[in-house]
Structure formats: structure tokens, C-alpha cells
LOBAVO-476460 format. One record per residue (C-alpha): residue number from 1; z, x, y. Coordinates in nm, 2 decimals. Each point is the difference from the previous one (the first is absolute). Last residue first. Layout:
<pos: NUM	pz: Z	px: X	py: Y>
...
// end
This chain:
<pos: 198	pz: -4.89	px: 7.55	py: -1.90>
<pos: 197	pz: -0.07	px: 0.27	py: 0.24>
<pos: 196	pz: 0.27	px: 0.05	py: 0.24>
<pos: 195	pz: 0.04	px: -0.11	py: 0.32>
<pos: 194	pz: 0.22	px: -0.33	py: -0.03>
<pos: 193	pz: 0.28	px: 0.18	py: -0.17>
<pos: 192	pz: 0.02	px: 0.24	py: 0.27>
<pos: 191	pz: 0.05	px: 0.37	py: -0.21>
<pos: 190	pz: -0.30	px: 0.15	py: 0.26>
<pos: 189	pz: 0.17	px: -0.10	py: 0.29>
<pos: 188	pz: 0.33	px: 0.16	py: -0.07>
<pos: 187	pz: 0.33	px: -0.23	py: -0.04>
<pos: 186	pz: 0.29	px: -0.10	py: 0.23>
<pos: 185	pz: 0.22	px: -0.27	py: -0.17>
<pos: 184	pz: 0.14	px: -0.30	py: 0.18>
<pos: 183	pz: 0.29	px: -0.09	py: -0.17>
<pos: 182	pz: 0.25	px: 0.06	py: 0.31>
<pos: 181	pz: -0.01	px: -0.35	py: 0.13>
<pos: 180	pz: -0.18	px: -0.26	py: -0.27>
<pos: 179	pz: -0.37	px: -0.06	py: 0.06>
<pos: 178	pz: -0.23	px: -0.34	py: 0.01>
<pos: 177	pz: 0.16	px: -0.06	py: 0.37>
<pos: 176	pz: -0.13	px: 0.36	py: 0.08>
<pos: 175	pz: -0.34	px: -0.08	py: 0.02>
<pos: 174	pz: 0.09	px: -0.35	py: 0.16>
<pos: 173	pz: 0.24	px: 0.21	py: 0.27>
<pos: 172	pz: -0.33	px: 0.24	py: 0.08>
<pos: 171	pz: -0.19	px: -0.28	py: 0.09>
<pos: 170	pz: 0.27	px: -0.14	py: 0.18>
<pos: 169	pz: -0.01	px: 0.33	py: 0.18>
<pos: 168	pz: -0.33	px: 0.07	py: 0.06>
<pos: 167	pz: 0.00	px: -0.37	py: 0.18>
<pos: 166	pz: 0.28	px: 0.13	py: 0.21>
<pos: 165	pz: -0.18	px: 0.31	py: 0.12>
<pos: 164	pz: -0.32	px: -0.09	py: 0.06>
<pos: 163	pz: -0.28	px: -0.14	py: -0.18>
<pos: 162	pz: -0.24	px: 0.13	py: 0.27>
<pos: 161	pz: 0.04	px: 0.35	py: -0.10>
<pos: 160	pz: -0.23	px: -0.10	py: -0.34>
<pos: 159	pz: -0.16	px: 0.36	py: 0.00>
<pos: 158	pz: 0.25	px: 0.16	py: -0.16>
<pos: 157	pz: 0.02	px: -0.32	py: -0.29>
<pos: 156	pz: -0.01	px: 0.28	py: -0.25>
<pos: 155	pz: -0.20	px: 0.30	py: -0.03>
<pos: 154	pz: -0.07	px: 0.26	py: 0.26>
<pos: 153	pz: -0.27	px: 0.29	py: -0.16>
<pos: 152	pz: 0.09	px: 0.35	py: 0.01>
<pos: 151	pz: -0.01	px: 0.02	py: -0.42>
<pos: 150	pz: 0.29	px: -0.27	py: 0.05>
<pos: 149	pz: 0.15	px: -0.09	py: 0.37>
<pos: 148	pz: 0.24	px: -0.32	py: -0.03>
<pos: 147	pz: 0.04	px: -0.30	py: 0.18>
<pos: 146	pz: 0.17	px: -0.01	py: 0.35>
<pos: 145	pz: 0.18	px: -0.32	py: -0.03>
<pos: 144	pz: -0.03	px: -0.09	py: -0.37>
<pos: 143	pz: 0.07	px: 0.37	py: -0.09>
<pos: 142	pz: 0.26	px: -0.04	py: 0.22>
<pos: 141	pz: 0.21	px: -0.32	py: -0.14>
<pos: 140	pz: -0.09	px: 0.12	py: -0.30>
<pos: 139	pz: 0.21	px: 0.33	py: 0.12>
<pos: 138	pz: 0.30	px: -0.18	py: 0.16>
<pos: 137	pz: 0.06	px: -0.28	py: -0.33>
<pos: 136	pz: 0.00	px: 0.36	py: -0.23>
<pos: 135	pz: -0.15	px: 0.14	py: -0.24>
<pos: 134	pz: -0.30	px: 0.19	py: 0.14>
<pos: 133	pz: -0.33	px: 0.03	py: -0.04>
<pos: 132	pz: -0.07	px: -0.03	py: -0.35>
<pos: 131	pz: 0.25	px: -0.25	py: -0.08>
<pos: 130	pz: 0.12	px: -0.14	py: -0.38>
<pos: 129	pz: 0.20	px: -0.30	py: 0.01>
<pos: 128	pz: -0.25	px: -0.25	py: -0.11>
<pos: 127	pz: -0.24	px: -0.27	py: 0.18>
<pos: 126	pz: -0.12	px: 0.21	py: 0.27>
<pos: 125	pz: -0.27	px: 0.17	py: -0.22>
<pos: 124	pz: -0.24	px: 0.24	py: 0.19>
<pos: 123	pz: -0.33	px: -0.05	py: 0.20>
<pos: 122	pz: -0.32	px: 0.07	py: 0.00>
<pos: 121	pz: -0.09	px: 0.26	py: -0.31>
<pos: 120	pz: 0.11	px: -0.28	py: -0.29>
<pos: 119	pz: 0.11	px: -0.31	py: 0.21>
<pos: 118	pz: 0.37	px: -0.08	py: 0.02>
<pos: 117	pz: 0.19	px: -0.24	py: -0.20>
<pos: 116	pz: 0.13	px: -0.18	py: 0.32>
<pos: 115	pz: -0.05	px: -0.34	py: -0.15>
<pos: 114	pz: -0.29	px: -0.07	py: 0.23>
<pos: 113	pz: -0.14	px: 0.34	py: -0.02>
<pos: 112	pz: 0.11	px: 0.35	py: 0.14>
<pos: 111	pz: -0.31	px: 0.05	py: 0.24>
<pos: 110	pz: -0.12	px: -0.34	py: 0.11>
<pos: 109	pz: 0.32	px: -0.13	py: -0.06>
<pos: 108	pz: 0.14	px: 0.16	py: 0.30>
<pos: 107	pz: -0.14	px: -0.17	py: 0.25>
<pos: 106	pz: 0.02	px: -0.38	py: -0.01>
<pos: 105	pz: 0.21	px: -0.08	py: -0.26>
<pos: 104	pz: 0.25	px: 0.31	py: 0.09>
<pos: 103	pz: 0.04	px: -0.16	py: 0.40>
<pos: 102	pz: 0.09	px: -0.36	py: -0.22>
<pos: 101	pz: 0.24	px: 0.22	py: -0.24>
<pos: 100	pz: 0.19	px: 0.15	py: 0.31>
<pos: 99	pz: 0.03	px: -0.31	py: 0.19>
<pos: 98	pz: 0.10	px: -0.15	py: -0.35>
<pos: 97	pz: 0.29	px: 0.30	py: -0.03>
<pos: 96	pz: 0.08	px: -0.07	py: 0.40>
<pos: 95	pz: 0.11	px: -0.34	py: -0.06>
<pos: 94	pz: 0.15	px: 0.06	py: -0.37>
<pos: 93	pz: 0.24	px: 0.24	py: 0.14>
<pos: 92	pz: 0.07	px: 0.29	py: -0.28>
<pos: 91	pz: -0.24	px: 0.25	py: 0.10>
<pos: 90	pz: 0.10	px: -0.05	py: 0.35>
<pos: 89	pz: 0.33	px: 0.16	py: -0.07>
<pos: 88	pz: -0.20	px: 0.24	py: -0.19>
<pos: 87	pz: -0.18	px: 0.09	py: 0.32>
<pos: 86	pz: 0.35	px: 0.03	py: 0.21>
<pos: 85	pz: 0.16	px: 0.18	py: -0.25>
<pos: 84	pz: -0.27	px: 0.32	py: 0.02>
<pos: 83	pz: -0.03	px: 0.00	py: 0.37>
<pos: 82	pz: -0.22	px: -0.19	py: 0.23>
<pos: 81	pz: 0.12	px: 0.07	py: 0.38>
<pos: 80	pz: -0.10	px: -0.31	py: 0.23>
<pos: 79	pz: 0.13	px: -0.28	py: -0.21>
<pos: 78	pz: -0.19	px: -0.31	py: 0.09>
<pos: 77	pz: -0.12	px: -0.10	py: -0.34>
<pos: 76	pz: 0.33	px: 0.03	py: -0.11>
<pos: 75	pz: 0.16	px: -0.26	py: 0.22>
<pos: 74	pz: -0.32	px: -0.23	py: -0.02>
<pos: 73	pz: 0.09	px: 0.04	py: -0.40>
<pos: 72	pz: 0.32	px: -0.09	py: 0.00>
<pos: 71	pz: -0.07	px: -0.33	py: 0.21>
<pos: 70	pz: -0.26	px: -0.07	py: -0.24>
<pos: 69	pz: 0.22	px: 0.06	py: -0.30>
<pos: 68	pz: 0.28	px: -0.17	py: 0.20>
<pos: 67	pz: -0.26	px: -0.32	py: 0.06>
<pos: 66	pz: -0.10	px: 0.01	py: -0.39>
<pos: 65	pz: 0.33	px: -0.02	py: -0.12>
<pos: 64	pz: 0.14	px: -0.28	py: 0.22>
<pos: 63	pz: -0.32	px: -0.17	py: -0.12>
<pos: 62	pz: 0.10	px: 0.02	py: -0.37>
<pos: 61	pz: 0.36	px: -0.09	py: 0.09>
<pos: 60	pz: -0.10	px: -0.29	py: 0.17>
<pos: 59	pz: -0.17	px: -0.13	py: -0.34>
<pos: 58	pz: -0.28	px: -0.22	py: 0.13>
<pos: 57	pz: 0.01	px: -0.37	py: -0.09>
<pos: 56	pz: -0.14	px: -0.16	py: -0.37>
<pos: 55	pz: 0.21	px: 0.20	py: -0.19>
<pos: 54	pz: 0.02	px: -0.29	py: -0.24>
<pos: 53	pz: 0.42	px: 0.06	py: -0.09>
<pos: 52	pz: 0.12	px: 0.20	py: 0.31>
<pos: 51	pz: -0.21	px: -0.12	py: 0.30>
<pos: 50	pz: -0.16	px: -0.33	py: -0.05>
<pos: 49	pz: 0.28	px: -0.16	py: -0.24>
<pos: 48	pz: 0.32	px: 0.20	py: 0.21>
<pos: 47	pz: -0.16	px: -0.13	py: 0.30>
<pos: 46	pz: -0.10	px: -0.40	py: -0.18>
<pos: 45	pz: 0.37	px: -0.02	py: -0.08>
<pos: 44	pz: 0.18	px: 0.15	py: 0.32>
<pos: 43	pz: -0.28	px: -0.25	py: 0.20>
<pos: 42	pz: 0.10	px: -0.29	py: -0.21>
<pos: 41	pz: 0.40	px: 0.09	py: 0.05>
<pos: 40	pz: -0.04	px: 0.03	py: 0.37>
<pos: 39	pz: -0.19	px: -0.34	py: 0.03>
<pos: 38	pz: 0.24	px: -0.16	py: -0.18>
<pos: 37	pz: 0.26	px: 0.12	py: 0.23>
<pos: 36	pz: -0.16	px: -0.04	py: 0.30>
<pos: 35	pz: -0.08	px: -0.37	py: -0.11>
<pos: 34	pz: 0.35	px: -0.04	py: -0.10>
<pos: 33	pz: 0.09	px: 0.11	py: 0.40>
<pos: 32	pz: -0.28	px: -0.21	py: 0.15>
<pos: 31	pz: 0.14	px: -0.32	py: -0.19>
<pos: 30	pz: 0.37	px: 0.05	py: 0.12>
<pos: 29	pz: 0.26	px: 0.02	py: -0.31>
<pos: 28	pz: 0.14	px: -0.34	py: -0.08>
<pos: 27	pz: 0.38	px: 0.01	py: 0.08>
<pos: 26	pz: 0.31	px: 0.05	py: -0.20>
<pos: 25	pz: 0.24	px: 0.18	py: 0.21>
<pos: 24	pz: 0.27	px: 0.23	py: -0.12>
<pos: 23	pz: 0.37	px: 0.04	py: 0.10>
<pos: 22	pz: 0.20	px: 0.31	py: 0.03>
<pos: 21	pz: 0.34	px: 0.01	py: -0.05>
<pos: 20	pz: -0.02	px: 0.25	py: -0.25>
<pos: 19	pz: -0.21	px: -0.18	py: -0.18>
<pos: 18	pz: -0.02	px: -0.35	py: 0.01>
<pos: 17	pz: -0.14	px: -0.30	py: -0.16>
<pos: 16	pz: -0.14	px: -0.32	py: 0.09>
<pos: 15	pz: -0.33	px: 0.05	py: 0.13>
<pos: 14	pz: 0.00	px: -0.09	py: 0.38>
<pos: 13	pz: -0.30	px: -0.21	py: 0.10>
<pos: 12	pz: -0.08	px: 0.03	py: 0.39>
<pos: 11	pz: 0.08	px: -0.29	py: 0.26>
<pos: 10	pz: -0.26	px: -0.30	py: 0.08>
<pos: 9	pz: -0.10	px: -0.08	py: 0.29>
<pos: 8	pz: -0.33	px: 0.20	py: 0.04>
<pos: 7	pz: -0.09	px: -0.06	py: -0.37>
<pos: 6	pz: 0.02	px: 0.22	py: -0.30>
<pos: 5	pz: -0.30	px: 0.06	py: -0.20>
<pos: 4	pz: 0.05	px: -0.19	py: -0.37>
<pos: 3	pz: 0.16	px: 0.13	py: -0.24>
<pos: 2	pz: -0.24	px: 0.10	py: -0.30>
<pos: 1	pz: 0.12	px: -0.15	py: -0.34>
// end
């Protein structure tokens, strides 16, 4: 049995009992209030539906991740002074790693192949740990840069100063983001796995 809405003259229903001294009243609840509530406890239902079960809405976390990787990697990207941590700190940001990989698919495929497998007499492997010109984040970084003189001929990207600096660099960070710190091995031209005769 639903009471009925009180009227202007008539005085507010006590329930019986008392606790405490403290006296209760038994009145309808306003309409907008139980609409607020119902509406509340439909939206909690069809949220937690949409969001956790279905996952029908975005994952905030997922684009929490992506704006810090971007933040992290503007941050990186404009680093004046390029040291060894600083490029495998951008080895390991997904941002500039698929700056990196885009700058590889249009220009350095060409010479070390689509999977970095290398090209017999064009260009090395990049997909292992062994290095002919150097081992380290700074030197690919500079053989990318400045390319490198063999039989008195420039090799490498040399001639590609308009990449710049910070596009070398996240080209650089997805070479190295296929390598582990301190595993890169230096080895001689002529024992490069991609040179020799099969």
C-alpha cells in the first residue's frame, strides 16, 4: 500500500517507534529524487555493461598510456645533447619507435630489406646483435648521421642531411628497440652474416 502525498493541512506521519529518542517519519519519497535514483542505478548497470564486461567504450588507461608515451616522447625528441641512455630511452617509447619504423619503411629498406635482413653487398643485417660499425646506441646513431666511408666511398644515409637530427634518432631508437643494452656485439665486415656466400 503506497501512502498517499500528504496534503497542505495535514501534519507528517510519525512511525511508532523510537531510538534513542529519535523519531522517524514515514513519508513517500519525492518523485524526482526516485527518478534520480533509478536513473543512477541504470546508468551504474549499462557503464559497468559497456565498459568492463562488452568493452564496448575506450579503456582510459589505454589512452592514459598512449598520451604519456607521446608526452615522453616530445620530451625526448627535444633533447639537445644525444647520449647513449637518452637513445635507448627512446628505444623503448612506442611513439618514437613507430616514428623510427615509418622513417626505416621509407628509406632504409631499400638497402637492409623490409625485415632488416640486410642485402648481400648493399647493406648489412639490423635484425641481430652483431654490428660492424659500432656497438653502441651513439655510433648507429652516427653512421646513420654522417654515414660511413668504405674503399673511399660515403655509404649510409650521408647524403640524406635533410632527415635531421630527431628523425635519425627515432630511426636509430627502432634499430635499437629490436636489441637488448649491452648485447650488441662488434663484429668484422667480412664475418657479417648477411655478407657471406650462402
Amino acid at each position: 500500500m503506497t501512502p498517499s502525498p500528504m496534503q497542505d493541512d495535514e501534519q507528517p506521519v510519525i512511525m511508532p517507534h523510537a531510538y534513542d529518542g529519535i523519531r522517524e517519519y514515514d513519508q513517500r519519497l519525492p518523485n524526482w529524487w526516485l527518478f534520480t535514483l533509478f536513473a543512477s542505478i541504470a546508468f551504474a548497470f549499462v557503464y559497468w555493461l559497456a565498459n568492463f564486461t562488452t568493452g564496448t567504450l575506450p579503456d582510459d588507461r589505454v589512452a592514459l598510456d598512449a598520451e604519456l608515451a607521446a608526452l615522453e616522447a616530445r620530451q625526448l625528441a627535444a633533447v639537445k645533447d644525444l647520449d647513449e641512455a637518452t637513445l635507448w630511452k627512446m628505444s623503448r617509447n612506442p611513439t618514437t619507435v613507430a616514428e623510427g619504423q615509418a622513417v626505416y619503411a621509407g628509406l632504409c629498406f631499400s638497402c637492409h630489406g623490409p625485415r632488416m635482413e640486410g642485402i648481400k653487398g648493399v647493406g648489412f643485417r639490423l635484425s641481430d646483435d652483431l654490428w660492424v660499425h659500432g656497438n653502441t646506441g651513439m655510433a648507429v646513431f652516427r653512421n646513420i648521421n654522417d654515414g660511413v666511408v668504405f674503399d673511399g666511398k660515403p655509404t649510409g644515409m650521408a647524403a640524406q642531411k635533410a632527415l635531421g637530427a630527431a628523425r635519425v634518432a627515432a630511426v636509430t631508437a627502432y634499430l635499437l628497440s629490436f636489441q637488448q643494452q649491452g648485447r650488441m656485439q662488434a663484429i668484422d665486415r667480412t664475418k657479417e652474416p648477411s655478407q657471406l656466400t650462402p
